[in-house]
C-alpha positions as CSV (number, residue, x, y, z in Angstrom):
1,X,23.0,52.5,9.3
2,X,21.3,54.3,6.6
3,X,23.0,52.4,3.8
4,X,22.3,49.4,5.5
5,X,18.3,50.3,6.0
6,X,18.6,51.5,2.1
7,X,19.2,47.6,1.4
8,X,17.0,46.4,3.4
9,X,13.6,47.9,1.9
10,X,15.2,47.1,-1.1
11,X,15.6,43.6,-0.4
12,X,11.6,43.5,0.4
13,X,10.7,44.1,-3.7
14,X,13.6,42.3,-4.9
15,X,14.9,38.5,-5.4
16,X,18.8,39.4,-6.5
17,X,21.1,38.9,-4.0
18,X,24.1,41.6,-3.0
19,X,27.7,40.3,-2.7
20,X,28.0,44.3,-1.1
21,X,28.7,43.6,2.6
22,X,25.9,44.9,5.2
23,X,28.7,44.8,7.8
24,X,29.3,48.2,9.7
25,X,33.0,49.6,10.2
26,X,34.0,49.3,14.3
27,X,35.9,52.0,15.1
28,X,36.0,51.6,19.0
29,X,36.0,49.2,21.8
30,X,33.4,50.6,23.9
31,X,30.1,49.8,24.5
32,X,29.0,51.4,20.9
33,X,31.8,49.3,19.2
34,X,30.3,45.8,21.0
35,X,27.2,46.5,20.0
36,X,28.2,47.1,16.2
37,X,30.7,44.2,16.4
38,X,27.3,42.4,17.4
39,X,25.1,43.8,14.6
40,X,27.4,42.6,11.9
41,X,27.4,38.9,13.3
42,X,24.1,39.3,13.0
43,X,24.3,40.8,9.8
44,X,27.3,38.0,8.4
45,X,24.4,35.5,10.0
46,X,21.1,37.3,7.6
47,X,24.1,37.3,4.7
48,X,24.7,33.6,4.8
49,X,20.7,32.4,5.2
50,X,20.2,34.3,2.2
51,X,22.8,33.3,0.3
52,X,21.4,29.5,1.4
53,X,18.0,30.6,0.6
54,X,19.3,31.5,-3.1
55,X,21.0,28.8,-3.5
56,X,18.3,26.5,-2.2
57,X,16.0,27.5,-4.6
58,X,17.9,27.1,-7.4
59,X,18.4,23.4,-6.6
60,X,14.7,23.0,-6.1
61,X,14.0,24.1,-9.5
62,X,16.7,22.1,-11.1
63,X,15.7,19.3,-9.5
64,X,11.7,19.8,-10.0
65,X,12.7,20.4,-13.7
66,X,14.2,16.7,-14.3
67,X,13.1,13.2,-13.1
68,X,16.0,11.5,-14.6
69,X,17.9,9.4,-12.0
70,X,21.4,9.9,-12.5
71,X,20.5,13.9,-13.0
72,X,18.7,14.2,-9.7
73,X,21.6,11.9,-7.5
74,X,24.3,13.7,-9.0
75,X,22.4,17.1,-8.2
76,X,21.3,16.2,-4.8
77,X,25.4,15.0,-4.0
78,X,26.8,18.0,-5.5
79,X,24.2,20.1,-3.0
80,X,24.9,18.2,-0.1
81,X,29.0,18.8,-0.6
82,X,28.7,22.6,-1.2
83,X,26.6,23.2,1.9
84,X,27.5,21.5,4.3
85,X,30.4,20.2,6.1
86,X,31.2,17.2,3.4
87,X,34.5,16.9,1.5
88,X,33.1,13.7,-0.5
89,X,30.9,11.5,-0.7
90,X,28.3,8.7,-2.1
91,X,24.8,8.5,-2.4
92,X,22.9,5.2,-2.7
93,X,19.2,4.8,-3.7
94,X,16.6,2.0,-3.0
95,X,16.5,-0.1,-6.3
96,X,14.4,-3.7,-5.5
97,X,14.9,-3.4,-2.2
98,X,18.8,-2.8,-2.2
99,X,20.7,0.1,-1.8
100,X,22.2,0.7,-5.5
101,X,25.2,3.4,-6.0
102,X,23.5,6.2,-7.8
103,X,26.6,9.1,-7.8
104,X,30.0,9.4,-6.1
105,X,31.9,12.3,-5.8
106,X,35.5,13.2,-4.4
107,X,36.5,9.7,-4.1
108,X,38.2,7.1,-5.5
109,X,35.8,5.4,-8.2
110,X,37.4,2.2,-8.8
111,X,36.4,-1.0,-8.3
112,X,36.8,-0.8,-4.3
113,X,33.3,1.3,-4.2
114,X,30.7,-1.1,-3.7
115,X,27.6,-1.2,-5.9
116,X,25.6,-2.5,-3.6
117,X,25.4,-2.1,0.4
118,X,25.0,-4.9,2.6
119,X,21.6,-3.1,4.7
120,X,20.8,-6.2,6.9
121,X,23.8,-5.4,9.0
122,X,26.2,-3.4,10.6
123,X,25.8,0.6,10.6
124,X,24.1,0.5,7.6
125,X,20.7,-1.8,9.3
126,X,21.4,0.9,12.5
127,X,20.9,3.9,10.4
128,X,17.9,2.3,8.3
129,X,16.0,1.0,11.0
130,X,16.6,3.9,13.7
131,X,16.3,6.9,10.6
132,X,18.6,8.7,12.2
133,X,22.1,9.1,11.3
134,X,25.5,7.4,11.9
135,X,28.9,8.8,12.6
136,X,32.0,6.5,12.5
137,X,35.1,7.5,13.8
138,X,37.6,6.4,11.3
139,X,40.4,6.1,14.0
140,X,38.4,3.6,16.2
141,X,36.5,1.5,13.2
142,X,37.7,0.4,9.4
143,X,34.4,-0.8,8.3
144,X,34.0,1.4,5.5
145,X,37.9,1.7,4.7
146,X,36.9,1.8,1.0
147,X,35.6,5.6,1.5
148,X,38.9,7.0,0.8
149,X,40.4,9.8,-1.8
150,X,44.0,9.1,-3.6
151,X,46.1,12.6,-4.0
152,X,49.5,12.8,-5.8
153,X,50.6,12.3,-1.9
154,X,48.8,9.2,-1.3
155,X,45.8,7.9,-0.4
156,X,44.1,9.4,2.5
157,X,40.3,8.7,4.9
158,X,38.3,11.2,5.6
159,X,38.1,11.6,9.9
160,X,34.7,11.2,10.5
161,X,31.9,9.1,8.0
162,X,28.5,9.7,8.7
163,X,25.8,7.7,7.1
164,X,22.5,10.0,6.6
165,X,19.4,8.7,5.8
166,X,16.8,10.1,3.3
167,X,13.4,9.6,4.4
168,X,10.6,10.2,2.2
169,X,6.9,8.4,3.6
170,X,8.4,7.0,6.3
171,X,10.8,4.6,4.4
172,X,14.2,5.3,3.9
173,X,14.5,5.8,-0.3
174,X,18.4,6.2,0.2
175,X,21.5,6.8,1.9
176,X,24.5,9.2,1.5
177,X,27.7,8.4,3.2
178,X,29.5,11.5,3.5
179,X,33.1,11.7,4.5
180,X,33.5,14.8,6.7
181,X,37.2,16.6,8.3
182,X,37.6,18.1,11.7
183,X,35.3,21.4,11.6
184,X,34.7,24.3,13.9
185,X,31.0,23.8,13.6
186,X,29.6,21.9,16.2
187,X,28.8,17.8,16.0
188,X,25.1,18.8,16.7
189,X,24.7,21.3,14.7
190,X,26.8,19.8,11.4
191,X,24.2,16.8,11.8
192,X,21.1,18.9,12.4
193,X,22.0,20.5,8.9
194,X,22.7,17.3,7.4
195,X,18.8,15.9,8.3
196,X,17.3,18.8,7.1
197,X,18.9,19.0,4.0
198,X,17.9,15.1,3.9
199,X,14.2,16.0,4.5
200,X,14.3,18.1,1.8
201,X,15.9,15.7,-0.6
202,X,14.2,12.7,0.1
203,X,11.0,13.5,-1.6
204,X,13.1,14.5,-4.8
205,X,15.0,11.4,-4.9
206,X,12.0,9.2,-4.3
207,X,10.2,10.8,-7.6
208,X,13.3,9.8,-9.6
209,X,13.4,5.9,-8.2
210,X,9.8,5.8,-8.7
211,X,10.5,7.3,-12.7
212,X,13.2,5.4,-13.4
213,X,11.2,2.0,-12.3
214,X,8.3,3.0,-14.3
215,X,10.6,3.4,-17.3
216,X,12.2,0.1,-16.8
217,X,8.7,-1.5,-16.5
218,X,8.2,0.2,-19.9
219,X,11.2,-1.1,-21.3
220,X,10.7,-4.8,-20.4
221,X,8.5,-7.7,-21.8
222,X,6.2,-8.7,-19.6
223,X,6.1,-12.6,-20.3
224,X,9.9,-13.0,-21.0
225,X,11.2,-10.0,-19.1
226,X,13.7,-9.2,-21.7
227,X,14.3,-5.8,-23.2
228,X,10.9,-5.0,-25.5
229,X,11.3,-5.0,-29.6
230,X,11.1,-0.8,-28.8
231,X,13.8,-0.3,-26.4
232,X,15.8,-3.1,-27.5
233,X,15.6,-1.1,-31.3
234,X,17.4,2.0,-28.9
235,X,20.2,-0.1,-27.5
236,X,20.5,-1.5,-30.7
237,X,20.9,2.2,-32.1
238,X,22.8,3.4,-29.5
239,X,25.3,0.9,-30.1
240,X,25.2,1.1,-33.7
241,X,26.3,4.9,-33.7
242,X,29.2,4.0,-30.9
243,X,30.7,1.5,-33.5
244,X,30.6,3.9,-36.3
245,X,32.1,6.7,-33.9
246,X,34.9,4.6,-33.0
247,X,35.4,2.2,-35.7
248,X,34.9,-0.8,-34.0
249,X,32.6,-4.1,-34.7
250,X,29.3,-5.0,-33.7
251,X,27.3,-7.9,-34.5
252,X,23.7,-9.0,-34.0
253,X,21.6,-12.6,-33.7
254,X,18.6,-13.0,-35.5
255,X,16.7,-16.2,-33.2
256,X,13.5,-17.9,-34.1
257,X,12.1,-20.5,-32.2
258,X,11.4,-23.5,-34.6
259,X,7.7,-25.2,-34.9
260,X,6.2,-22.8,-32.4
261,X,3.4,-22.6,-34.3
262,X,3.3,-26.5,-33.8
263,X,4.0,-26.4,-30.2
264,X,1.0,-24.1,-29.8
265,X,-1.4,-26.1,-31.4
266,X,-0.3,-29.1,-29.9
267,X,0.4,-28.0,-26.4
268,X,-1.6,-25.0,-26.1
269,X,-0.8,-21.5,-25.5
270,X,0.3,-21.6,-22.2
271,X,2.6,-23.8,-22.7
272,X,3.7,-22.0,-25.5
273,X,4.1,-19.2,-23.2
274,X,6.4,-21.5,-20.8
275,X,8.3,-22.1,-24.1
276,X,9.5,-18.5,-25.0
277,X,10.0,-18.2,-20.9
278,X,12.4,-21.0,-21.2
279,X,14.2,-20.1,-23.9
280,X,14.3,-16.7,-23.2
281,X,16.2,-17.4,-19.6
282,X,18.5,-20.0,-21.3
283,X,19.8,-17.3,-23.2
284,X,20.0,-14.6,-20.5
285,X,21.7,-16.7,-18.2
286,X,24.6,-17.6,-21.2
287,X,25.2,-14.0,-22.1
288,X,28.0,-11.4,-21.0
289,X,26.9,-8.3,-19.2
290,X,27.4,-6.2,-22.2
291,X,25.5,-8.3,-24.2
292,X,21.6,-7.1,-24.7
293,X,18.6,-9.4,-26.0
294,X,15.2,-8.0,-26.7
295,X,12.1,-9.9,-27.7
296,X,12.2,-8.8,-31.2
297,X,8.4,-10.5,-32.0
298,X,6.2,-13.2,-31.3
299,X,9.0,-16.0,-31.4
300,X,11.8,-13.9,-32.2
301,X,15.0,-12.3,-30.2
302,X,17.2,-10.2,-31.5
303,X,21.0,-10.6,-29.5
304,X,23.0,-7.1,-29.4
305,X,27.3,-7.9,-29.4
306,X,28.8,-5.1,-28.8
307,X,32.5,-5.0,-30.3
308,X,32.0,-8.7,-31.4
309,X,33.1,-9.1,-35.3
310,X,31.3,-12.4,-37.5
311,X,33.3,-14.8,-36.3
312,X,33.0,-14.2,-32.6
313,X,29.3,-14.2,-33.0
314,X,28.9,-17.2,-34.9
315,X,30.4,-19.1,-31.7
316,X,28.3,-17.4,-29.5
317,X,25.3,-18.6,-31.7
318,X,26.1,-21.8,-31.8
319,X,26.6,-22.4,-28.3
320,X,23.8,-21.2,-27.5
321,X,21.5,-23.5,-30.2
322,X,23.3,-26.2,-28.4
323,X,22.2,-24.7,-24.9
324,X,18.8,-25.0,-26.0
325,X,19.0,-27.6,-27.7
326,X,19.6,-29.4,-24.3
327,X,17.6,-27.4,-22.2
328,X,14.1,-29.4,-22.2
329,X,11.2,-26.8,-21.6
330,X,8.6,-28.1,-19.2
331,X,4.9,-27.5,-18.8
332,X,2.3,-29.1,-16.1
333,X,5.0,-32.1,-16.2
334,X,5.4,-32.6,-19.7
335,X,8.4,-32.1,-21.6
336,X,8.9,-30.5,-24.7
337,X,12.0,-30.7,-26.6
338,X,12.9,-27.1,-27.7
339,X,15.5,-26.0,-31.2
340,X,16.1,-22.6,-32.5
341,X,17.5,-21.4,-35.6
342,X,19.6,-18.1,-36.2
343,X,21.2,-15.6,-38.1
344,X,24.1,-13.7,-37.7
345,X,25.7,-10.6,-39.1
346,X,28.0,-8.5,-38.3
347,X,28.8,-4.2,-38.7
348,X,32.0,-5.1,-40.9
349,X,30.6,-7.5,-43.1
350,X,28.5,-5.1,-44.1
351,X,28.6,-1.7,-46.5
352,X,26.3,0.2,-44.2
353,X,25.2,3.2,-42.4
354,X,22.0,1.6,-41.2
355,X,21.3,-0.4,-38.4
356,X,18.1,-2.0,-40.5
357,X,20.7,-3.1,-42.8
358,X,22.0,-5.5,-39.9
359,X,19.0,-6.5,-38.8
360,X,17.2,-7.4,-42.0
361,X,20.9,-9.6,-43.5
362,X,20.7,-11.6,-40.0
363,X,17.1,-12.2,-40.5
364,X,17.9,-13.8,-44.0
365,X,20.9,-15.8,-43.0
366,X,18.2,-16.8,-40.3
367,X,15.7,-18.0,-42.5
368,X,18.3,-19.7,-44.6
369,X,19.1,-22.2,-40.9
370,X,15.3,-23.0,-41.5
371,X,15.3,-23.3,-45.0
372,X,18.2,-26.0,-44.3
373,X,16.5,-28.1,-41.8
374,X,16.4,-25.5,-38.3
375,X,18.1,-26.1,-35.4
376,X,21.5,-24.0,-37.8
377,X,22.8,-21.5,-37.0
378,X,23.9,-18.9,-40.5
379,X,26.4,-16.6,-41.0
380,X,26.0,-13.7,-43.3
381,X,29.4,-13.3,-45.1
382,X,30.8,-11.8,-48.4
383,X,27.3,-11.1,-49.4
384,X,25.7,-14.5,-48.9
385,X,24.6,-17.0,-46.2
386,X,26.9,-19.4,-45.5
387,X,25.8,-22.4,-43.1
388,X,27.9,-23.2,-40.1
389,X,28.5,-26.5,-38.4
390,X,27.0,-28.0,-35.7
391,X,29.0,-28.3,-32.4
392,X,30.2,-31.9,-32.3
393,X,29.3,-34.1,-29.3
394,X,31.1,-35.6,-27.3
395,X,30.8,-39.8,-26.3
396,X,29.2,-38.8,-22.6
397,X,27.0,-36.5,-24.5
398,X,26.0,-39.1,-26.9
């Protein structure tokens, strides 16, 4: 006992935690031996709150220490596996009013895991609405059969799924769906642990959204609602060094809206305004999901093709100066007939290190299209701008 109390008052002046155990030797099975069989229960029980309290306050640091999204989901999963009864899991996050996958871990990450949860019905409403969590028995109900971990010995569902919410302000900022086994610990007491580790999370997870919607209002134009001239310049970069890493080709569009000037002065800015809208969305709506445009200036986009050589990106510009070409841009019910010119250049056309280098030949091969009437579209090739043709149309089109 004297060892013990030794620890103790040391404990009091000390944060370090000792893996030495408090526990007492039994050497009898009388009354003396229950009651030390008892004291180091008790003593295993102060052991393990530590050891959570530790722990616990590591997290909270790591997680006050970052704001970043991705950081803070995968940190707050991670947690929520290690202590408590979880084998795997997911955790979702409120992004524009949808519950958006943040982090998955233990499971099968292919395409079965769905981005986005249905939350107007089903268990997922129940557990939003009522706050409180959600067990599924996996031998009575398949709804989530997609929560599943392959092995080398097949693929295999956790017994019990419970949906937890995270409550931060009264609204429910996210969700993790943690696949749980058979445990000793009682139902009532594995879910009490999962709230409160929910309480404390919630807040956390909250700050992140709330970040990472700030930094995409940041990143956005607010007129077009395209990728900024700044941030598109970092995608632009980011893909830039990934081509040169790997070798492989990357082309960008140079776009400048013809006569805006004209349009202005004629129509007036707001329709001008309505203008660079239109356009802008006709382009969004024609472009792959790993292709990137950014309003590059007043008039001007700039088009990101990632792994997308000259030729490739010549078709893509030229469909869409036809797109626009069609696409009539409207303003208190007048219609005003919309053409673009553009440049294009690609990475291995080029004898570059420098992602200005790309920028500044598709800006010349774009001001060669309105040098030779607008409404082109210009290659930059071997050096020079070379001037492709026009999409022919067809009799109906005509």
């Amino acid at each position: 006992m004297q060892r013990v109390n030794n620890h103790i008052s040391a404990a009091r002046f000390s944060r370090q935690s000792h893996t030495e155990t408090f526990e007492i030797e039994v050497k009898s099975s009388d009354m003396i031996g229950q009651v030390t069989m008892a004291f180091n229960t008790m003593a295993r029980t102060v052991e393990q709150r530590l050891h959570n309290e530790t722990r616990f306050r590591a997290l909270i640091s790591d997680l006050s220490a970052h704001v970043d999204l991705d950081h803070t989901a995968e940190i707050i999963l991670k947690y929520f596996i290690d202590a408590t009864c979880m084998t795997s899991g997911l955790l979702y996050g409120k992004i524009e009013e949808e519950m958006t996958l943040l982090s998955s871990k233990g499971l099968d990450t292919d395409d079965k895991l769905p981005r986005k949860l249905e939350s107007w019905q089903g268990p997922i409403a129940e557990t939003i609405q009522s706050g409180e969590p959600y067990t599924i028995d996996t031998t009575e109900n398949s709804c989530v059969d997609w929560v599943a971990t392959t092995t080398p010995f097949g693929s295999f569902r956790p017994r019990f799924i419970r949906i937890i919410p995270l409550i931060a302000e009264k609204s429910t900022v996210g969700l993790v769906i943690a696949a749980c086994s058979q445990s000793e610990v009682p139902e009532d007491t594995q879910l009490e642990t999962l709230k409160t580790y929910a309480s404390y999370m919630a807040p956390y997870l909250q700050n992140s959204l709330l970040h990472n919607k700030i930094q995409e209002m940041a990143s956005y134009d607010s007129l077009t609602h395209v990728l900024n001239r700044r941030f598109g310049l970092i995608r632009l970069q980011e893909e830039f060094s990934t081509a040169l890493r790997y070798g492989i080709d990357l082309s960008v569009i140079m776009i400048d809206i013809d006569k805006f000037k004209i349009i202005n002065d004629t129509h007036g800015h707001e329709a001008g305004d309505q203008v660079l809208k239109t356009v802008a969305s006709t382009i969004t709506l024609n472009l792959r999901n790993e292709e990137i445009i950014c309003r590059y200036g007043g008039e001007e986009f700039l088009i990101i093709l990632p792994m997308a050589n000259l030729n490739k990106a010549g078709f893509v510009a030229e469909r869409l100066r036809d797109l626009v070409e069609r696409q009539t841009s409207y303003y208190k019910d007048r219609g005003i007939p919309v053409t673009i010119s553009l440049g294009v250049s690609s990475l291995s056309s080029l004898v570059t290190q420098d992602r200005n280098d790309l920028i500044n030949t598709a800006d010349t091969a774009m001001y060669h299209s309105k040098n030779m009437g607008r409404n082109q579209v210009t290659i930059f090739r071997n050096n020079e701008a070379v001037l492709l043709p026009k999409k022919k149309k067809t009799v109906s089109e005509v």
